[in-house]
LOTORKOL-767100 format. One record per residue (C-alpha): residue number from 0; x, y, z. Coordinates in Angstrom, 2 decimals, always signed. Layout:
BEGIN
+-----+---------+---------+---------+
!  nr !       X !       Y !       Z !
+-----+---------+---------+---------+
! NUM !       X !       Y !       Z !
...
+-----+---------+---------+---------+
END
This chain:
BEGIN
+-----+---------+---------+---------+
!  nr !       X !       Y !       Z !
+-----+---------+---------+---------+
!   0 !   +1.84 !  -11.08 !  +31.75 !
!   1 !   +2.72 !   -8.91 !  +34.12 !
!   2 !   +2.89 !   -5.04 !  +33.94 !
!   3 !   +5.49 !   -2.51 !  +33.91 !
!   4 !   +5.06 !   +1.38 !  +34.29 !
!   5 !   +8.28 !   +3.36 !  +32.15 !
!   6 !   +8.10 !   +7.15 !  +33.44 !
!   7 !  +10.36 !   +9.19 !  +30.68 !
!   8 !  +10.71 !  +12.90 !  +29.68 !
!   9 !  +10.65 !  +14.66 !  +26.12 !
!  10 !  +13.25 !  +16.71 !  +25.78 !
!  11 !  +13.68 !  +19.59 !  +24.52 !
!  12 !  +10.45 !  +21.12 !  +26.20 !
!  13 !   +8.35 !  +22.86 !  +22.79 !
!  14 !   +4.63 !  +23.36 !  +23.66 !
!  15 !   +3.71 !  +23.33 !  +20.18 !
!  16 !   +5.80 !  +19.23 !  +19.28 !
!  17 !   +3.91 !  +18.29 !  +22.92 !
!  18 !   +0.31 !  +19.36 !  +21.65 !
!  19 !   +0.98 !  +17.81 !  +18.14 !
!  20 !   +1.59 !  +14.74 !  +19.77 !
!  21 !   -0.96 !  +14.35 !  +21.86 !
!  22 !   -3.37 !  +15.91 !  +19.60 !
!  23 !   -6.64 !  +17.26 !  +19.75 !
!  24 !   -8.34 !  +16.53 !  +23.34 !
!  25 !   -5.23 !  +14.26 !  +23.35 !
!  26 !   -6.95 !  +11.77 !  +20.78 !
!  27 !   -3.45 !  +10.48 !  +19.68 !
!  28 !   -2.34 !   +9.33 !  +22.75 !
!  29 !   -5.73 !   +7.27 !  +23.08 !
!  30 !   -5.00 !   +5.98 !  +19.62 !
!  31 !   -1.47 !   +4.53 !  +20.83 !
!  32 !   -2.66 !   +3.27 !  +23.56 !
!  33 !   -5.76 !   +1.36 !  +21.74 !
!  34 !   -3.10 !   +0.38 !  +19.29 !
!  35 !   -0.44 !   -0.98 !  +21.74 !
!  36 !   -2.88 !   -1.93 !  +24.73 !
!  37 !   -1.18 !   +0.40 !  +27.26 !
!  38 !   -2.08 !   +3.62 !  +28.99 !
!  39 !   -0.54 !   +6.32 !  +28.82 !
!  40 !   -0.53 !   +9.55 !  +31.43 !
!  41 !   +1.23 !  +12.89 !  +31.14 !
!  42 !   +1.96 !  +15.97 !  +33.13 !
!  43 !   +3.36 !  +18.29 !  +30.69 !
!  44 !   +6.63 !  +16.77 !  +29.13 !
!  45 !   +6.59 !  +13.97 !  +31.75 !
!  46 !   +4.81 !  +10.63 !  +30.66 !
!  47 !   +4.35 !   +7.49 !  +32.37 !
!  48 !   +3.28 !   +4.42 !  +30.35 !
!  49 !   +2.08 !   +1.47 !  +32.13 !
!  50 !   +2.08 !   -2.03 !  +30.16 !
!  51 !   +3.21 !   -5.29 !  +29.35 !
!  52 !   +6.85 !   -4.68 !  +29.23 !
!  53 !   +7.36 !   -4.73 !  +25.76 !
!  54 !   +3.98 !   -3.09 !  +24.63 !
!  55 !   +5.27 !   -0.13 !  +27.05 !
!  56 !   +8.73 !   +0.03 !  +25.57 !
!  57 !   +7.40 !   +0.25 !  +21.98 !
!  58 !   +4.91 !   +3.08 !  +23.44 !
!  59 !   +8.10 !   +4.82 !  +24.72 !
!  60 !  +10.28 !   +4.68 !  +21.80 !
!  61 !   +7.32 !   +5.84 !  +19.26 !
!  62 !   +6.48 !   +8.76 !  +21.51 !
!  63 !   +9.56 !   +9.47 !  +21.43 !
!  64 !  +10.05 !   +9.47 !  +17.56 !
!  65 !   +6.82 !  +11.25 !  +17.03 !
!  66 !   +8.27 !  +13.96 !  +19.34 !
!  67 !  +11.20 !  +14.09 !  +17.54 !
!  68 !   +9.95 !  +14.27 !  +14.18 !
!  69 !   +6.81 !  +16.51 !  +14.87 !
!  70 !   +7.28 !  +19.80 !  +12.87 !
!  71 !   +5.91 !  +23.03 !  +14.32 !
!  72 !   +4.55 !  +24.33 !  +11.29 !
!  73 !   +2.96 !  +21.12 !  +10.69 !
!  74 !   +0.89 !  +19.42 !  +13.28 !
!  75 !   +0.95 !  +15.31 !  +13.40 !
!  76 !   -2.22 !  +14.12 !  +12.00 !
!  77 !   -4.78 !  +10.48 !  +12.86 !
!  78 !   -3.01 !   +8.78 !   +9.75 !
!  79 !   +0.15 !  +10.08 !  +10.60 !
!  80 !   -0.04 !   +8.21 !  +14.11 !
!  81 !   -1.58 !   +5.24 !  +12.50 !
!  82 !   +1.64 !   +4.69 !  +10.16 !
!  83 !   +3.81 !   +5.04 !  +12.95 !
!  84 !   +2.01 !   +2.90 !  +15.15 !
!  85 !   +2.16 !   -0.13 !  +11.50 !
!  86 !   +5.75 !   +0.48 !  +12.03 !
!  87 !   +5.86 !   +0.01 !  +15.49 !
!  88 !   +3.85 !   -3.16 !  +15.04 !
!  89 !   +5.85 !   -4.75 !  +12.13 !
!  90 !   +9.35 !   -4.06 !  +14.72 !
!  91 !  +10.45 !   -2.12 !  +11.67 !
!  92 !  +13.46 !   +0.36 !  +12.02 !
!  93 !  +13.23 !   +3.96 !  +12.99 !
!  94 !  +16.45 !   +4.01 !  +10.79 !
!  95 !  +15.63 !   +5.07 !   +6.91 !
!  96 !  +16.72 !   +2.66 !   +4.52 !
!  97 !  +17.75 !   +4.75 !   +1.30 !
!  98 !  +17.21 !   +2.02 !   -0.81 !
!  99 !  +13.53 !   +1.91 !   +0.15 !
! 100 !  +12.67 !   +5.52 !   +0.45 !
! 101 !  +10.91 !   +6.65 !   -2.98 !
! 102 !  +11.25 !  +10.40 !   -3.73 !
! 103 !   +8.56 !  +12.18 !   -6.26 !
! 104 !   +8.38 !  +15.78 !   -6.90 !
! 105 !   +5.89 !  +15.98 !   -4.36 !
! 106 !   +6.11 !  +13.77 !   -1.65 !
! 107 !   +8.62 !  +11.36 !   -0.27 !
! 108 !   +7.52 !   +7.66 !   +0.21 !
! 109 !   +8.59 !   +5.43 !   +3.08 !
! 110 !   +7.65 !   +2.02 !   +3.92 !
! 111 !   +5.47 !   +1.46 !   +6.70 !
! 112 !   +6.22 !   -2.17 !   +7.38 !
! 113 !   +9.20 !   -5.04 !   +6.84 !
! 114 !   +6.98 !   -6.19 !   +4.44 !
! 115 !   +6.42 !   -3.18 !   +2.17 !
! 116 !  +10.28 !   -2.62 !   +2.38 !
! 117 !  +10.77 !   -6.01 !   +1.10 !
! 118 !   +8.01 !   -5.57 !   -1.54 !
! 119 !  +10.09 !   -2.48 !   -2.44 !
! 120 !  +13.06 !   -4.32 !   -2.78 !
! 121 !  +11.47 !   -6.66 !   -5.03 !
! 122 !  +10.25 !   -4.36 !   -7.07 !
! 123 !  +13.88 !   -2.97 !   -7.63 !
! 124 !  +15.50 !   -5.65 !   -8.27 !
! 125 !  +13.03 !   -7.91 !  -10.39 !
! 126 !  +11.24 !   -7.52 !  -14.05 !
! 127 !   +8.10 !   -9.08 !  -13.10 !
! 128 !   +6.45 !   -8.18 !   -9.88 !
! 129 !   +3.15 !   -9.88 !   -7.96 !
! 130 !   +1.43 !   -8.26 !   -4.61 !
! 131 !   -1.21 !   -9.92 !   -3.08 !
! 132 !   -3.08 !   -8.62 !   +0.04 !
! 133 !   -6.47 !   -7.05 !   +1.21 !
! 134 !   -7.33 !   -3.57 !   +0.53 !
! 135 !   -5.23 !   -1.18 !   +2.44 !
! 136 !   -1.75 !   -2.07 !   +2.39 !
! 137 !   -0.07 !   -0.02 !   +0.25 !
! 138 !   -0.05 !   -2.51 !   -3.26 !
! 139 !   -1.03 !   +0.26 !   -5.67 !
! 140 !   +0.27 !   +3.48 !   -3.89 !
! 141 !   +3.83 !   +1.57 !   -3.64 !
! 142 !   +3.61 !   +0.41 !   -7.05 !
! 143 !   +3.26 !   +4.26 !   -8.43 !
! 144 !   +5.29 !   +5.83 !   -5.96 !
! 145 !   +8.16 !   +3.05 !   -7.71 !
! 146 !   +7.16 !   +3.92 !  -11.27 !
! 147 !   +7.27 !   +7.99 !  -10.32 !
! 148 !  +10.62 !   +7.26 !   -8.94 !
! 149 !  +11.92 !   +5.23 !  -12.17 !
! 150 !  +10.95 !   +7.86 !  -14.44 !
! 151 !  +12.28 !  +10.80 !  -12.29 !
! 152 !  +15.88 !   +8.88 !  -12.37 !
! 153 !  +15.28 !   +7.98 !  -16.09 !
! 154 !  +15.25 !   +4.22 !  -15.80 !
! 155 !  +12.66 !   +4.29 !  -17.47 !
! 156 !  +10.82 !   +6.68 !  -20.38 !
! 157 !   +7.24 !   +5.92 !  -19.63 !
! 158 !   +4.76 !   +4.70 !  -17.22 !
! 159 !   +1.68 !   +2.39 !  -18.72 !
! 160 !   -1.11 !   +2.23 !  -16.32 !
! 161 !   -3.57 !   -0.62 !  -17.01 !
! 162 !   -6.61 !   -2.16 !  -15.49 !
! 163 !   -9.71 !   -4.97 !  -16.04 !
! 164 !  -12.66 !   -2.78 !  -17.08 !
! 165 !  -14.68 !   -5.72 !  -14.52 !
! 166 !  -17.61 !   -3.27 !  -12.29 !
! 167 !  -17.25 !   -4.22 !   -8.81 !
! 168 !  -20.55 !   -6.18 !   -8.73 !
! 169 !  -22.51 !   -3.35 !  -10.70 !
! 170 !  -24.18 !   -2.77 !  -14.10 !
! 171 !  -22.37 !   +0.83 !  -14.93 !
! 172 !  -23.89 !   +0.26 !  -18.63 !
! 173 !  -22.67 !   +2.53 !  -21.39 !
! 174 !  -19.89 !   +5.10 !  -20.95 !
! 175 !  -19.96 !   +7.34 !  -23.26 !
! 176 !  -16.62 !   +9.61 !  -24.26 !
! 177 !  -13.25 !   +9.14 !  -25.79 !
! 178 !  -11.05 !   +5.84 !  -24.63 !
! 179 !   -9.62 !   +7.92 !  -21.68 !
! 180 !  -12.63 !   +8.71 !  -20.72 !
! 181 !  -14.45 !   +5.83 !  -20.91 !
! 182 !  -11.33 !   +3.97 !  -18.47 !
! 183 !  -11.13 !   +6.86 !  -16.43 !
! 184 !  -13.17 !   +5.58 !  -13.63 !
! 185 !  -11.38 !   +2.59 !  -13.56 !
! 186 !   -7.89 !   +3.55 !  -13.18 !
! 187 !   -9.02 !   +6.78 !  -10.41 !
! 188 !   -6.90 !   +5.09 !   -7.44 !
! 189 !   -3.89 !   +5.05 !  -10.07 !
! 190 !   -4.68 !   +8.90 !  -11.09 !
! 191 !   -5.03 !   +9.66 !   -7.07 !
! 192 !   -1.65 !   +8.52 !   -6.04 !
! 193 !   +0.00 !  +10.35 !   -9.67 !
! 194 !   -1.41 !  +13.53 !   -8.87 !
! 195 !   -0.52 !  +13.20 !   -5.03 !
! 196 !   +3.44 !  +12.84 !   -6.04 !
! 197 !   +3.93 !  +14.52 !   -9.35 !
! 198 !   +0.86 !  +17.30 !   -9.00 !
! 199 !   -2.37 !  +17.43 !  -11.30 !
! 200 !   -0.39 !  +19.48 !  -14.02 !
! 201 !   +2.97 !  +17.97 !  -14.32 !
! 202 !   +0.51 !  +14.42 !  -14.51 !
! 203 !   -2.01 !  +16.03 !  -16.92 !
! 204 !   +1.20 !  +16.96 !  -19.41 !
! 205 !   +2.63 !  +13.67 !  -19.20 !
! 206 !   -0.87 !  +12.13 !  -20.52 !
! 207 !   -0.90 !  +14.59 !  -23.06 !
! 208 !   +2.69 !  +13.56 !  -24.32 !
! 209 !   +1.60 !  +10.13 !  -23.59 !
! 210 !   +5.01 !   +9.43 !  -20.97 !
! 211 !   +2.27 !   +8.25 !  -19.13 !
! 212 !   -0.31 !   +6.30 !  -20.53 !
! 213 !   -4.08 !   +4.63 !  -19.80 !
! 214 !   -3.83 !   +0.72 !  -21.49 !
! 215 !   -7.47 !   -1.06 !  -20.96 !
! 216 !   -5.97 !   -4.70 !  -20.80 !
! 217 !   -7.77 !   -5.67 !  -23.88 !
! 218 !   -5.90 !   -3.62 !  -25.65 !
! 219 !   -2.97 !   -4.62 !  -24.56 !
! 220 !   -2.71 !   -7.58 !  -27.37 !
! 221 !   -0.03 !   -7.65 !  -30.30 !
! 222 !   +2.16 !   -5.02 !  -28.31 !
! 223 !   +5.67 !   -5.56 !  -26.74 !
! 224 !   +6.28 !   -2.81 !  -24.72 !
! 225 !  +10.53 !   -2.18 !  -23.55 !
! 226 !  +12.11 !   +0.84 !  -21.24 !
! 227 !   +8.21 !   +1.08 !  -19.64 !
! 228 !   +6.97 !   +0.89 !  -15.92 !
! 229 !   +3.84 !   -0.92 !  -15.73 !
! 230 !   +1.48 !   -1.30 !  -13.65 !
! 231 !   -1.63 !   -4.07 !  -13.57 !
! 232 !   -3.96 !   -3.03 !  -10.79 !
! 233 !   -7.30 !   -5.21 !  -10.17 !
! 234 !   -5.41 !   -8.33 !  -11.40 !
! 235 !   -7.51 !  -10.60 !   -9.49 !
! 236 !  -10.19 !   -9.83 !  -12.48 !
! 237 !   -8.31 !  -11.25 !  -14.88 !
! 238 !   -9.05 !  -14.25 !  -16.82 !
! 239 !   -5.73 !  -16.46 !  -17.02 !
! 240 !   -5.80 !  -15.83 !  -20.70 !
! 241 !   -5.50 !  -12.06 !  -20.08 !
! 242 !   -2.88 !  -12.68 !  -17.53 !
! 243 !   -0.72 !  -14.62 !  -20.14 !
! 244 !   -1.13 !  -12.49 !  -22.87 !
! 245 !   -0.24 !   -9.37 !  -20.32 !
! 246 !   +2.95 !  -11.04 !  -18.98 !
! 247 !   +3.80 !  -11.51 !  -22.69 !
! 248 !   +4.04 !   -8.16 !  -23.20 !
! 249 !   +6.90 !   -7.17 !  -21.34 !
! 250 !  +10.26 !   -6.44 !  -23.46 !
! 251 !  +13.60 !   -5.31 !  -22.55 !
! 252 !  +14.33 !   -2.42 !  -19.37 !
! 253 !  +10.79 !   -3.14 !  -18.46 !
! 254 !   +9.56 !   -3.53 !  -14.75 !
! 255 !   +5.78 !   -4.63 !  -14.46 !
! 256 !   +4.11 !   -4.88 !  -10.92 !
! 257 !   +0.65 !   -6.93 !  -10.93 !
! 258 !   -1.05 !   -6.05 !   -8.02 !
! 259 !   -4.64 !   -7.43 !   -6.40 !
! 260 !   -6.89 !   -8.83 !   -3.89 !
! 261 !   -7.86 !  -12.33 !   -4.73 !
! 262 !  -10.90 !  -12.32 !   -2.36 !
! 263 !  -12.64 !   -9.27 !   -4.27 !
! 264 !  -13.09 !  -10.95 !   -7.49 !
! 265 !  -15.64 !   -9.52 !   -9.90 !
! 266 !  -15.51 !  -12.52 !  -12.36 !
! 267 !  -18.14 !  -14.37 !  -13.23 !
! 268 !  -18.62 !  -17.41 !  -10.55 !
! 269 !  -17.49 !  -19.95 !  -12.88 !
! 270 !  -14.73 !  -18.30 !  -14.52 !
! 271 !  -11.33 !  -18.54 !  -12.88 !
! 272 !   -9.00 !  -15.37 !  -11.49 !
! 273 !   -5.56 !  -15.09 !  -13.48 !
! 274 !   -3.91 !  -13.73 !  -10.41 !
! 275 !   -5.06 !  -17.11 !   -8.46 !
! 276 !   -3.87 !  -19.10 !  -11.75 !
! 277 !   -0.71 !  -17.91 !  -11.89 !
! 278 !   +0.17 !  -18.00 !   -8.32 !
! 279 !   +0.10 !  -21.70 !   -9.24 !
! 280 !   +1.98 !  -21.56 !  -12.57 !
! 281 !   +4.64 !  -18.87 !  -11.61 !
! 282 !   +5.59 !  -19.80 !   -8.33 !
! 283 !   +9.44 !  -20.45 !   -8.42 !
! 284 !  +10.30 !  -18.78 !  -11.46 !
! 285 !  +13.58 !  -16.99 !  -11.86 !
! 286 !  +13.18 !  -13.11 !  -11.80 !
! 287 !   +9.61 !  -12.94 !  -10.63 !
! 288 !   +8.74 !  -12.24 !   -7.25 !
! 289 !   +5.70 !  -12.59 !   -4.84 !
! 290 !   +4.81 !  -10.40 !   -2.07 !
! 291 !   +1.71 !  -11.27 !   -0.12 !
! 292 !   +0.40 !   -8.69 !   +2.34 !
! 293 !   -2.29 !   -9.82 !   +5.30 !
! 294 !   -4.62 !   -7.65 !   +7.35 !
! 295 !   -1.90 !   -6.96 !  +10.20 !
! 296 !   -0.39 !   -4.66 !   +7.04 !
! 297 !   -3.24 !   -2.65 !   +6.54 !
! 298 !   -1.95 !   +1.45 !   +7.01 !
! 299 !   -5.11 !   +2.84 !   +6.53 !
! 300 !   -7.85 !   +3.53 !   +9.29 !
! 301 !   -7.33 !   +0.53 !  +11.85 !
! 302 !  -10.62 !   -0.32 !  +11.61 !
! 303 !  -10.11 !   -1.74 !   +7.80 !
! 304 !   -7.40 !   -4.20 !   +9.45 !
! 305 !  -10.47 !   -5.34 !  +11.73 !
! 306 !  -12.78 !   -5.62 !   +8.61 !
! 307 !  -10.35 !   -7.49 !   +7.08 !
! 308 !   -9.54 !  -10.12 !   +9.69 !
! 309 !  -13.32 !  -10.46 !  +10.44 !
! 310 !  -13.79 !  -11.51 !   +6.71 !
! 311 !  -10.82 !  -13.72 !   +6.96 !
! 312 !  -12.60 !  -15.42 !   +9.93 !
! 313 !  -15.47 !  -15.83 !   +8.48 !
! 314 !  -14.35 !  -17.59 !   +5.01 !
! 315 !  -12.38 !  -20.31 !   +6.97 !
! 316 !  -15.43 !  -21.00 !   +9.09 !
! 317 !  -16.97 !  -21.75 !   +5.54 !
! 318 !  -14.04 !  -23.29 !   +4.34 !
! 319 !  -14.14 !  -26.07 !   +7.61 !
! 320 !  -17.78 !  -26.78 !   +6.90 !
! 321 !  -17.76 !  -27.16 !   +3.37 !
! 322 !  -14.47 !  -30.34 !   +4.51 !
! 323 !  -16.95 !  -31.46 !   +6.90 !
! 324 !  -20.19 !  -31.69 !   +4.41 !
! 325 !  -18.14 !  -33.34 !   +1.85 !
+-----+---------+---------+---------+
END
């Protein structure tokens, strides 16, 4: 396609918004331009991007944004380019949509994509929740930040964190310490994200007043559980009887969000993943929703999306040869 050059100038002139855009030895301007294939030039608050017309556009309207919104006290960070360029790529809005933006004590949490909007939106207006997507993409960290939020606005009066005590293709043997220790390892990404929007005090009180509590699945049996957030992470290492008896759970002014990645499964080879079984059996079913994330969703370093895709490549070249051998 042919090429267009856009020459544009960011206005008002600050020294300090122009180096925290550009960053250090102007690494965020190679970023964009790795990220949106175009190349970008600047003499002081003039900048020229040259392009496919579109790709150069996009370039123009996100430097402009990140000029916009760059703070002085605060200088734009790798990660915080990367999550504008995911916006940039998914064509979502510049414009805030206050019924996705989740506000903690400590942080406020926007999506970076159409699709974590819409998982949003599902979350907030369903009882029973399913995200499905590669590592990276926001499942878990959305899924707190939306269970923070709930209990902040007093929807609902506690949040239940629970998780498959399956090692990731390790023997961790015995753990020794009370239950909370002995689960502690498991549910860490769950304790990261809590502490990074409510603080490690505020979270360690809530534990000890149990408003937020650790629930190893199989010990989730014989309870019914109403005015609760939770939260399944890891589902894909569930057996389909665990994923029944979890869903059965659920009682009135409960929202539960089952998140995982179905190709990391830490089951035994023979034994089937709940999360893949009831994909099958839930599909359609009023008041629970699906939201399936792919590698072009990732909003972590962009070199997991490549990871990602390069595993996805590789399973469907298996896929085609096991159809061919049979």
């Amino acid at each position: 396609m042919p090429k267009r050059a856009i020459e544009f100038n960011l206005t008002p002139a600050d020294n300090g918004r122009l180096a925290s855009i550009c960053g250090l030895n102007d690494e965020h301007l190679r970023q964009i331009e790795q990220g949106l294939g175009v190349e970008i030039a600047n003499r002081g608050n003039v900048f020229r991007v040259t392009g496919e017309a579109d790709a150069a556009a996009s370039a123009e309207r996100l430097l402009q944004a990140l000029y916009h919104s760059a703070s002085p006290t605060s200088a734009l960070t790798p990660s915080d380019v990367q999550m504008a360029l995911q916006q940039t790529s998914n064509d979502l809005s510049t414009d805030e949509d206050p019924e996705t933006v989740l506000r903690a004590p400590k942080r406020v949490v926007k999506p970076c994509s159409a699709r974590q909007r819409q998982y949003i939106r599902n979350i907030r207006s369903h009882d029973v929740n399913f995200c499905i997507g590669p590592a990276g993409t926001g499942k878990t960290y959305l899924a707190v930040a939306c269970a923070v939020d709930a209990l902040e606005n007093d929807q609902v009066e506690r949040i239940i964190l629970v998780r498959p005590a399956v090692e990731a293709g390790e023997r961790l043997g015995f753990l020794p310490g009370d239950l909370g220790q002995k689960v502690n390892p498991y549910l860490r990404p769950l304790y990261d994200a809590l502490n990074e929007m409510l603080g490690f005090e505020r979270v360690g009180k809530l534990l000890e007043r149990n408003i937020i509590e650790l629930a190893p699945l199989a010990y989730m049996r014989g309870r019914s559980l109403n005015k609760s957030y939770i939260i399944l992470d890891e589902a894909q290492n569930t057996t389909a009887e665990q994923m029944k008896m979890f869903l059965t759970r659920i009682g009135f002014g409960t929202t539960a969000v089952i998140t995982g990645d179905i190709t990391q499964t830490d089951l035994p080879r023979a034994q089937q993943s709940g999360l893949k079984h009831v994909m099958e059996i839930l599909a359609g079913v009023q008041g629970i929703t699906f939201t399936y994330f792919a590698a072009n969703d990732v909003v972590r370093n962009p070199l997991v999306q490549r990871i990602v895709e390069a595993y996805d490549a590789h399973e469907k070249v298996i896929q085609t040869r096991r159809v061919e051998e049979s």
